[in-house]
C-alpha positions in Angstrom: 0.0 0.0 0.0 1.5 3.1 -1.1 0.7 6.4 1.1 1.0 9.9 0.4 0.5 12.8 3.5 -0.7 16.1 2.7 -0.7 19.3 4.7 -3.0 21.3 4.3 -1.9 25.2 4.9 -3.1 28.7 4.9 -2.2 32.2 6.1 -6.0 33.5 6.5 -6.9 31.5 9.2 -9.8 33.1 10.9 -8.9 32.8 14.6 -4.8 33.4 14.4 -4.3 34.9 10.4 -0.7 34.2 10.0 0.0 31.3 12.2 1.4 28.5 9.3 4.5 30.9 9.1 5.1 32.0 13.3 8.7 30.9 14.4 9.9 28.4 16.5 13.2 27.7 16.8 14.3 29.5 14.2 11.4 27.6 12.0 8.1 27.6 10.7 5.2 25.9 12.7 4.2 24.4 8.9 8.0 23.3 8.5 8.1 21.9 11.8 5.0 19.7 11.2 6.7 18.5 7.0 9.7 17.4 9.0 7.5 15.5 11.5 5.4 14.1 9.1 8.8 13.1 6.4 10.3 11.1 9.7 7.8 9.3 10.1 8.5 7.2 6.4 5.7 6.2 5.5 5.2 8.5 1.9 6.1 11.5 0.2 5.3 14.8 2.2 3.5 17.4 0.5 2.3 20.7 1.5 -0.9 22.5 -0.3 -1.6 25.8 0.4 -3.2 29.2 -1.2 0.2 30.8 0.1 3.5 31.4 -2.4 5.0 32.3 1.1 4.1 29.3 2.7 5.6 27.2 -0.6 8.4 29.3 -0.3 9.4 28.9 3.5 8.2 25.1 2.9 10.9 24.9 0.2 13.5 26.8 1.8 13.7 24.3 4.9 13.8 21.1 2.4 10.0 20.4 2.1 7.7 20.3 -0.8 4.7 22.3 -1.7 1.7 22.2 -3.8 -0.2 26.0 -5.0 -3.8 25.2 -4.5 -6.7 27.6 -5.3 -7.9 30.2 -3.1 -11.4 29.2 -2.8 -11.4 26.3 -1.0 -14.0 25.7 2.0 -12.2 23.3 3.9 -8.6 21.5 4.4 -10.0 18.0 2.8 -11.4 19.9 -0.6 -7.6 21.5 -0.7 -5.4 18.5 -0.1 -8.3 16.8 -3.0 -6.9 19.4 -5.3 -3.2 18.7 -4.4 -3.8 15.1 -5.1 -5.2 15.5 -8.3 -2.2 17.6 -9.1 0.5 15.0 -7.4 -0.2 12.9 -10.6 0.4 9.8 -9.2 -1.9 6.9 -10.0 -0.5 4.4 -7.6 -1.4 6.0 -4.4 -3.4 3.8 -1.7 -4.0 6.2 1.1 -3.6 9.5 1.8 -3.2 11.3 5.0 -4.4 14.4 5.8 -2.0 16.0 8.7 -3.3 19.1 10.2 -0.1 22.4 9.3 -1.1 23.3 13.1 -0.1 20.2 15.6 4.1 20.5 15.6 3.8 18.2 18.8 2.2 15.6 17.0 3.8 11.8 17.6 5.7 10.4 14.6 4.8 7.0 15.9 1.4 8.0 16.2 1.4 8.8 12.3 3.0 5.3 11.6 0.4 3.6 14.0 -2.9 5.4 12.1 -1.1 4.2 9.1 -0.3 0.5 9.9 -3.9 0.2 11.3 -5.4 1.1 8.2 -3.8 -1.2 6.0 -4.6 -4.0 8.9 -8.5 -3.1 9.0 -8.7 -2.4 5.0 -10.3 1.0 7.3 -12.4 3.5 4.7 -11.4 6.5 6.8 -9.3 6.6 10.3 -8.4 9.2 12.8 -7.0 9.2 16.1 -8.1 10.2 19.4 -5.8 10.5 22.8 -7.4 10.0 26.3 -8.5 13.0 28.3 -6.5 14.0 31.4 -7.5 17.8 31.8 -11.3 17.7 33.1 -11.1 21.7 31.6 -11.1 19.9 27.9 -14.8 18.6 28.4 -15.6 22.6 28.3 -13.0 24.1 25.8 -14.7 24.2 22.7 -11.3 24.6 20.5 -11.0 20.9 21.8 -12.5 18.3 19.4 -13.6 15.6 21.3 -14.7 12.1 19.6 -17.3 9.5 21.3 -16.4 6.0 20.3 -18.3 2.7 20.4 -15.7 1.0 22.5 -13.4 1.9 24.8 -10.3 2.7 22.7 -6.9 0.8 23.3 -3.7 0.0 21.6 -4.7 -2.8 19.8 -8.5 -2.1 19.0 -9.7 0.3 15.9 -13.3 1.3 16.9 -15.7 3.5 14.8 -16.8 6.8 15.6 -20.4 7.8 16.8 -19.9 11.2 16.8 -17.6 14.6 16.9 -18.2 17.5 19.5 -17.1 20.6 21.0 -18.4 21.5 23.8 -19.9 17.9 26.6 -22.3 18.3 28.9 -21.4 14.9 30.6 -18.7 12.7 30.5 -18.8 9.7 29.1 -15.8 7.0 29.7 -15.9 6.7 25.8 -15.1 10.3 25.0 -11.6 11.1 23.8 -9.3 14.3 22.8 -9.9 13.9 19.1 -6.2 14.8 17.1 -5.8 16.6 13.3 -5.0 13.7 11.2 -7.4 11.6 9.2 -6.4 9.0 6.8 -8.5 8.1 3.8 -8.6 5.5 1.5 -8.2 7.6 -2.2 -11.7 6.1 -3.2 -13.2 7.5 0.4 -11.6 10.7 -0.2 -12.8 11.3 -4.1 -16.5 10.0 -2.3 -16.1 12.5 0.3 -15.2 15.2 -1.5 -18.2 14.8 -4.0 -21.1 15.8 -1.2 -22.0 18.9 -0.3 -21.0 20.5 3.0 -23.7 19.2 5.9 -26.1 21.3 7.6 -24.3 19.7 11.0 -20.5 20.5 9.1 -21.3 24.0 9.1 -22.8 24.5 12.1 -20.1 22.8 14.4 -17.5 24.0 12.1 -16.7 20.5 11.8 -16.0 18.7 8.8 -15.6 15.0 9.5 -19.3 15.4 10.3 -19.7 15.1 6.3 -18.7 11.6 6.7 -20.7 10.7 9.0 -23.9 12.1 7.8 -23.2 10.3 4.7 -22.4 7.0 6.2 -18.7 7.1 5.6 -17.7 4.9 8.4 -14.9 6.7 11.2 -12.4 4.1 12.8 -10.3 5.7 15.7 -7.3 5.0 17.1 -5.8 5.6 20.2 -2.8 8.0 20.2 0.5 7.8 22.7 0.4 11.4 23.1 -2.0 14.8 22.9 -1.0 17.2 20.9 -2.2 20.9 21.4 -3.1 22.2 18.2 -2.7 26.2 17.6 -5.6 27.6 17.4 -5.2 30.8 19.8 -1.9 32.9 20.3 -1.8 31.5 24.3 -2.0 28.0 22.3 1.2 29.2 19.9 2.9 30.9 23.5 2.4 27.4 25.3 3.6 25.2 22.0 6.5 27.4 21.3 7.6 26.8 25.2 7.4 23.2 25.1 9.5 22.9 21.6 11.9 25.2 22.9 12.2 23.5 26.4 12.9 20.3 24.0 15.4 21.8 21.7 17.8 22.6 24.8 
């Protein structure tokens, strides 16, 4: 099976415009996440963004990069465009990493990868357990509800995606930004329209399941935070520059 991960990237994101090209370490947050996603070796690494900056700081540090159009609604219909472009027939699956989790596991890439190509999955994301009873409330934290109780040896679907939880429920997890499609799922995905649910949560793997495209989650070593706010960025850039010493 031959995989391909794509990172989806933009500079006008609504809640921190800007953030693909913020420093750390001396490098971009979306370089940091290319050379976490090229260590893992599982597939070429490909960045697709609206951007000429971001291709060009992309390129700079040793990375690849795709020019997508502008108009894209969400990350999925702009790595589907980069695919298309990729030219290459012979691609399996094709992950979609989000350009905003730099602390994200390399192992926990290889793992969502490996349990794909064991379940013959449609779709797969990963999930990590919840330590922080504060992440029930924070609505920039996805959280997933799963049928069973995830482990590292289990693949379970997804019943659903949600921001904000009322109670907690012992199958609730930290949901992570990477999904891994097969190419047939994707080009099926990509050819509904965006669900009433989608845009109101502001949630796109609600497409999928609203059209019966079946979820399978795995459980992740480690929880990433993702950037969406500048105390986010603040508290990322600390931790990677803790490491880096």
């Amino acid at each position: 099976m031959k995989t391909l991960i794509l990172i989806p990237s933009r500079l006008s994101a609504t809640r921190l415009p800007g953030k693909p090209l913020f420093k750390i370490n001396g490098i971009s947050m979306i370089s940091h996440v290319f050379k976490k996603a090229e260590e893992a070796n599982i597939g070429e690494v490909l960045v697709a963004t609206e951007d000429q900056e971001i291709i060009d700081d992309v390129k700079k540090n040793g990375g690849q990069a795709i020019l997508t159009k502008k108009q894209h609604k969400t990350g999925t219909d702009r790595i589907y465009e980069a695919l298309k472009k990729f030219h290459n027939a012979d691609i399996d699956l094709v992950i979609n990493l989000q350009g905003d989790e730099p602390l994200m596991n390399i192992e926990d890439i290889k793992n969502l990868n490996n349990q794909m190509i064991k379940n013959q999955s449609q779709l797969g994301t990963l999930a990590s357990k919840i330590v922080d009873k504060e992440v029930y409330k924070n609505q920039n934290v996805v959280k997933v509800l799963t049928k069973e109780k995830l482990d590292n040896s289990n693949f379970p679907f997804a019943i659903n995606f949600i921001r904000e939880i009322s109670k907690q429920n012992e199958n609730i997890y930290h949901h992570l930004g990477i999904y891994c499609y097969q190419k047939e799922t994707l080009e099926k995905f990509i050819s509904y329209n965006q669900s009433p649910s989608e845009v109101k949560y502001k949630l796109e793997q609600l497409r999928a399941i609203d059209n019966n495209i079946k979820i399978n989650v795995g459980l992740a070593k480690s929880s990433p935070i993702g950037v969406d706010t500048e105390e986010d960025f603040i508290a990322i850039k600390k931790i990677m520059e803790y490491k880096s010493k």
